[in-house]
N, C-alpha and C positions, 0 to 999 in steps of 0.2 A: 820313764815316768812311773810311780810309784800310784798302783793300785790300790786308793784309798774307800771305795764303793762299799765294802761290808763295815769299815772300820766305825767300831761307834763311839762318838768319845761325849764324855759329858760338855753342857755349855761353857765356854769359858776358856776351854782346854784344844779347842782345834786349830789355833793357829800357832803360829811361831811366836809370838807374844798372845800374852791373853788378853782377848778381846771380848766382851759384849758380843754376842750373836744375834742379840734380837733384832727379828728386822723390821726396819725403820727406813721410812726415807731419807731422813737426815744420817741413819748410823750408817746405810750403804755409801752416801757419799762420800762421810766425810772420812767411810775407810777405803776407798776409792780415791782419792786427793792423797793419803797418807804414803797407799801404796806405790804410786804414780810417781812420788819423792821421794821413798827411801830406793826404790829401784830407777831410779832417774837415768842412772847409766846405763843401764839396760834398754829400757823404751827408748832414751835419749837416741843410739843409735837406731832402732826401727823407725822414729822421726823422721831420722836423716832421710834412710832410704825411701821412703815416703813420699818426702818433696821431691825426692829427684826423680825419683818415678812418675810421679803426677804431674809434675811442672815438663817434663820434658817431650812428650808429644805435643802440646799446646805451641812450645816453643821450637820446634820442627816445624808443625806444620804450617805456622801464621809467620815465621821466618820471612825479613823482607815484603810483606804483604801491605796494600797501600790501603789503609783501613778509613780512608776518605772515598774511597770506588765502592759503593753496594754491590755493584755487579761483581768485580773482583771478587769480595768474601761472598757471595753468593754461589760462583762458582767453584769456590773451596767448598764449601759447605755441600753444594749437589753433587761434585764429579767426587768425591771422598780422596783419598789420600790412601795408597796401600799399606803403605811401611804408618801410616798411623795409624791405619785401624791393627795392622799387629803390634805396633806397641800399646795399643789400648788392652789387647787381648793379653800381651804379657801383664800390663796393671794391674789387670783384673783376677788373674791368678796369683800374682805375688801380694796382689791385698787380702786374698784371702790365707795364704801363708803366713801374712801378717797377721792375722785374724788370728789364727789357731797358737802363734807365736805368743801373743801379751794373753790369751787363756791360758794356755798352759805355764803361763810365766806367774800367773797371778793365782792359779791352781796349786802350783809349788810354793809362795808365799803362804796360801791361806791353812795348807796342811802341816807345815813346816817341813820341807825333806829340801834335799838339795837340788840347785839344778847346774851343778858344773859339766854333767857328764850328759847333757841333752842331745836328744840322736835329733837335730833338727830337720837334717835332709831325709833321713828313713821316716820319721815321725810324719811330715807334709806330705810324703808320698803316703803313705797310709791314709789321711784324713781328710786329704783336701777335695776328693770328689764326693764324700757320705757331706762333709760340711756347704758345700757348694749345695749340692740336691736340699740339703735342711733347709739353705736358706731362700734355694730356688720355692721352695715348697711354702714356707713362711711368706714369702711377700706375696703368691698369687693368692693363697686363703685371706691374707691381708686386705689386701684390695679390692676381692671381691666380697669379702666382711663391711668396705667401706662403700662400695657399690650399692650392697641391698639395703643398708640402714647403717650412720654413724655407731649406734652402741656395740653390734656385731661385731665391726672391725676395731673397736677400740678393747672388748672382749678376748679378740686372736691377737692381736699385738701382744697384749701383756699375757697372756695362756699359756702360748709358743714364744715369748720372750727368753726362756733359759734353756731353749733348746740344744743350743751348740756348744755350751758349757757342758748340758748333760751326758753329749753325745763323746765328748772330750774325756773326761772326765770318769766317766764309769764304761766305757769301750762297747756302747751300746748300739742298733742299728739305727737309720733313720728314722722311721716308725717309731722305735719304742723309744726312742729322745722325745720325738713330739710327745706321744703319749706322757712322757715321765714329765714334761716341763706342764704338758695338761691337769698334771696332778699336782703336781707340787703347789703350782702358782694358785690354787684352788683358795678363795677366801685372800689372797694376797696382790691381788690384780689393781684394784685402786692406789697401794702402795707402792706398785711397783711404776705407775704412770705419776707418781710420787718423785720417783727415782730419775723419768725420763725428764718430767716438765720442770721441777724445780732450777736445774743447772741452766737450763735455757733461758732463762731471765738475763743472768747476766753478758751471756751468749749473742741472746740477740740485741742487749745494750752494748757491747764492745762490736759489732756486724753494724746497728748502726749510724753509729758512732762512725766507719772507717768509711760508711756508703757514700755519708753527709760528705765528710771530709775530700772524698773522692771526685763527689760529683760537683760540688766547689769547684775544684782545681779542673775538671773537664770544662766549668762555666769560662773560667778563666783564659787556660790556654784553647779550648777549641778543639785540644788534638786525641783525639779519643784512642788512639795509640796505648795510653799511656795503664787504660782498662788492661793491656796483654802484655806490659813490659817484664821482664826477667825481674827487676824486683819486687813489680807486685804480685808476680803471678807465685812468686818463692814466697813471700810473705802472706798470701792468703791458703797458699798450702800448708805452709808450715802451724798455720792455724789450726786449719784443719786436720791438720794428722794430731795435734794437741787434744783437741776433744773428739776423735775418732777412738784416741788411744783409752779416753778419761771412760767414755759411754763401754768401750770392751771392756774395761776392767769393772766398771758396776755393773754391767751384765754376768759375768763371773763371779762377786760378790753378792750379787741379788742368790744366782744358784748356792751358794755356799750358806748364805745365812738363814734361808729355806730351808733348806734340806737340815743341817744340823739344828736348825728350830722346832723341824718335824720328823722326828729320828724313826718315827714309826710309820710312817708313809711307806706303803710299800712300794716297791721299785721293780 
């Protein structure tokens, strides 16, 4: 990974095509969609891994289970499952792998350098517990921001929103990520909830759109099975890993088009 932190370059001139830096909610997405497709092959396979990661303790542990007995899935549900809560534990690690994967994926587009020679395995070992702690740290401020009063928590969300880019990105500690996405996001915070709520429109018109459809066919046949089958359960992951991939790459794009917008921000 190519240490880009001191490099100043003028507007225009920072990416691998020249692009408009100014940030906008519209410019972040729709350079966010752009990147999403020209590296298609790239994400395409974190996708993959994705569904099969996520679909597949669901489909372990409900395996055979008569989803007409309350008691039955009640008692999945209270006694837990060993080999599923480690493969949850495995998810949960390899999403954040994932995590640091389309940043730095989308950090190598934004800067222009290459990324054939990517140390993936040394790289995730190096970052994945400062990134974990960042964002252990992001959701309890979060929350307890939404606790004391709506504005607070909607304040830390977008504050501490480009943390783990910055953290990524300029090889900085935890602390001083938060602190830097503190700064940066300074004056940029309503555009940046710009960036979160706009895409969600059509998000929650396609979510539902699949619920209605869903719960039709539940009316119809009865058999509610059909809520945990292997193709819906692939299908509503593979969703998801769609716009888990889209929301990391504008979160990357958000720290990029900040920071090169405000070259004099100090760091």
């Amino acid at each position: 990974i190519v240490d880009t932190t001191n490099k100043r370059i003028k507007k225009g001139e920072y990416m691998s095509e020249p692009i408009n830096p100014e940030f906008t909610a519209i410019g972040v997405i729709s350079t966010s969609l752009r990147i999403l497709k020209e590296k298609i092959s790239f994400f395409g396979k974190l996708i993959a891994a994705y569904v099969i990661l996520g679909a597949l303790p669901t489909l372990i542990l409900y395996n055979g289970v008569d989803f007409t007995n309350p008691a039955e899935i009640m008692e999945i549900v209270l006694k837990g499952n060993p080999f599923y809560i480690v493969l949850n534990l495995f998810y949960y690690v390899a999403y954040t792998l994932y995590l640091i994967f389309i940043i730095d994926r989308t950090d190598a587009y934004l800067n222009g350098y290459s990324f054939d020679d990517y140390p993936y395995l040394s790289r995730g070992i190096k970052t994945i517990l400062p990134v974990i702690g960042i964002y252990f740290i992001y959701t309890i401020l979060s929350v307890l921001g939404f606790i004391l009063l709506i504005v607070p928590g909607l304040i830390v969300v977008a504050g501490l929103y480009v943390a783990i880019p910055a953290k990524l990105s300029e090889n900085i500690s935890i602390l001083a990520a938060l602190q830097r996405s503190w700064t940066l996001t300074k004056g940029h915070r309503l555009t940046i909830w710009g960036v979160i709520l706009i895409p969600l429109i059509p998000i929650l018109i396609i979510t539902y759109i699949g619920m209605f459809s869903m719960l039709g066919d539940l009316r119809e046949t009865g058999d509610i099975s059909v809520m945990l089958s292997p193709a819906y359960l692939i299908i509503n992951t593979a969703f998801n890993a769609v716009i888990t991939t889209f929301f990391i790459i504008a979160m990357t794009v958000c720290y990029h088009q900040i920071k090169y917008e405000n070259l004099d921000v100090p760091e």
